[in-house]
C-alpha positions, 0 to 999 in steps of 0.5 A, a space after each residue: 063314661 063315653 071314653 070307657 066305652 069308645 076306649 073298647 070299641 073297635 071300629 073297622 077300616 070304614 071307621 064303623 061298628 055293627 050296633 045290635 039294637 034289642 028290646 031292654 024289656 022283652 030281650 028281642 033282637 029288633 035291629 042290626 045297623 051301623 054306627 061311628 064314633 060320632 054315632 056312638 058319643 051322640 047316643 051315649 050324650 042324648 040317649 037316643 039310638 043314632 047311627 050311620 046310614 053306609 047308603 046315604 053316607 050321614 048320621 041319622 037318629 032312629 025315627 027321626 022321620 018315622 016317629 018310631 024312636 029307640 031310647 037307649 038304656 043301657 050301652 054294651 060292647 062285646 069281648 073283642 070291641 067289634 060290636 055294639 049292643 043297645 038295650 032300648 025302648 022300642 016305641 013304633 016298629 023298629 024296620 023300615 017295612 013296618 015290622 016289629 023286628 028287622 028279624 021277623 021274616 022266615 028263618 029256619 028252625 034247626 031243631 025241628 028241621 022246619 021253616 019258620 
């Protein structure tokens, strides 16, 4: 299974991939981080979102010190291999500021021509 799935992606010169983490439920886009290869195998072997922190150059599993966990339902890689989407069980705020979604702050709406 895991080599089907690392076999699509394409990781860059950096050896990464941008993971989109979404809600599995809702549908809501929660997170954007990075993952390697290492990152990818941890998280289709246990189940938990784990990544790969370009600031402090090592894996980490989300919530591993906050508590706010990511269980991983289901792994998705898009047409070109260059990312990777987890559906996931959100438990906590899935941003480092306590926000729901790393996507909460101000947008705007294109449709309407108004700041969100």
């Amino acid at each position: 299974m895991l080599e089907d799935i690392s076999a699509q992606v394409r990781f860059n010169d950096a050896g990464l991939v941008p993971a989109i983490a979404q809600d599995a439920t809702t549908g809501r886009v929660l997170m954007l981080a990075w993952m390697d290869a290492s990152a990818l195998a941890d998280t289709a072997a246990t189940g938990q979102a784990t990544y790969f922190s370009r600031s402090r150059n090592r894996r980490w599993v989300k919530g591993e010190t906050s508590g706010n966990t990511q269980r991983v339902r289901e792994i998705q890689v898009d047409c070109d291999g260059d990312t990777v989407l987890l559906l996931v069980d959100q438990v906590g705020p899935a941003c480092h500021t306590g926000s729901g979604s790393c996507f909460d702050s101000a947008g705007v709406d294109l449709t309407a021509g108004q700041v969100l």
